[in-house]
N, C-alpha and C positions, 0 to 999 in steps of 0.2 A: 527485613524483607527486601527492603532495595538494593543492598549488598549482594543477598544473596539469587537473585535476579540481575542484577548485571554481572554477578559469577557466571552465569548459565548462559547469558548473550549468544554467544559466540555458537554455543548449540544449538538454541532456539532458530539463530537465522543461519544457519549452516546451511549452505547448499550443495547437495545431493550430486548436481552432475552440471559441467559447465558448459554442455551441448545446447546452443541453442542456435537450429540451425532453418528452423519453420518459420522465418521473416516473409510476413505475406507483406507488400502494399498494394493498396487497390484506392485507387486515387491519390488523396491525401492522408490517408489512413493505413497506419502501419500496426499490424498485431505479429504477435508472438509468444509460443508456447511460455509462463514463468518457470524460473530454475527453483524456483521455492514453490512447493505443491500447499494447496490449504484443500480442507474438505468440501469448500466449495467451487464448484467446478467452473460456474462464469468466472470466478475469481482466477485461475491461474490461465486467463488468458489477458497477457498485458494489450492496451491501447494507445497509440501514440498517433497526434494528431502532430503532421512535417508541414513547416514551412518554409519551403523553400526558395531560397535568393539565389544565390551559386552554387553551381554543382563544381566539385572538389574542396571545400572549404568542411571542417569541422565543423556542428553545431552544436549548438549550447543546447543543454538538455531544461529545459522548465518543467518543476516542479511545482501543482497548486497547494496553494497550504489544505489542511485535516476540513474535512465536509462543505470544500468546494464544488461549486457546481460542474458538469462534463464541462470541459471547454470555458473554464471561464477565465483561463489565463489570454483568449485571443488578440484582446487590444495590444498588449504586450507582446505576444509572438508577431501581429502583423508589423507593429514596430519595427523590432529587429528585422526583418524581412526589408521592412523597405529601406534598410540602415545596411542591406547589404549581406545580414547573417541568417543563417538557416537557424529556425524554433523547430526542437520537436518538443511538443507537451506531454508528457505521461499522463494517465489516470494512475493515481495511488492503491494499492492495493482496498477495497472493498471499499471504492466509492466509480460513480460514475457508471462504468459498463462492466463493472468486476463489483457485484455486490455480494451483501453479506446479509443475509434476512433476519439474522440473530439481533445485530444491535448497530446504533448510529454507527456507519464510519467510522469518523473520527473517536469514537468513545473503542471503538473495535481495537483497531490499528494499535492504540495506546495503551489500551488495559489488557489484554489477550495474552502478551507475554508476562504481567505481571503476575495473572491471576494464573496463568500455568506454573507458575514458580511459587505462588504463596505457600509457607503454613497455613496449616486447618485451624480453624481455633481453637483458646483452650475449653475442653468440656466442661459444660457449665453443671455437672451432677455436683449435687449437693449446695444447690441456690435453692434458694425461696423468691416465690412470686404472689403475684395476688390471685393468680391461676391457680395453686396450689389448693387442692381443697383437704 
């Protein structure tokens, strides 16, 4: 199953089209349409919360680990900020303001591709249970 699941990777997050050109900010808050569509529609709108130190400088992108709360990298981005470097923090796909009503986050994000790739089980006809009458 894992093999044949990380065969597929590459299809699974396959992106469609690399137009992304709907960069709204509005204050400190940066969203934008995602190049990877899910069937849940808050989801494929990414949020990034900017911290910004210098304008013209690169920033480091922060990533919170799987069923982080919104924003809870901030101690960390203000850091960087006052060290001089711009934080943008992402929200991860189906956590924070991109949910996913089906199942935890972090249980989402990681089992989603698997379970799209599994074998079915094999058919249990011709078992006996205590069901059996």
């Amino acid at each position: 199953m894992v093999q044949k699941s990380t065969a597929e990777a590459n299809k699974f997050y396959a992106i469609e089209s690399n137009d992304v050109s709907d960069f709204v900010l509005n204050g400190d808050i940066l969203t934008f349409r995602s190049s990877i569509l899910t069937e849940t529609e808050p989801n494929n709108i990414v949020y990034a919360k900017v911290y910004e130190a210098r304008p013209g400088r690169s920033p480091i992108v922060v990533l919170p680990n799987l069923n982080a709360e919104t924003w809870s990298c901030q101690a960390l981005c203000r850091r960087l900020m006052r060290l001089g470097l711009t934080a943008v923090e992402l929200t991860l796909p189906y956590h924070g303001l991109r949910p996913s009503h089906r199942r935890a986050a972090g249980n989402f994000i990681v089992l989603e591709p698997l379970l799209a790739s599994a074998d079915p089980p094999p058919s249990a006809s011709g078992t006996t249970g205590a069901l059996d009458a």
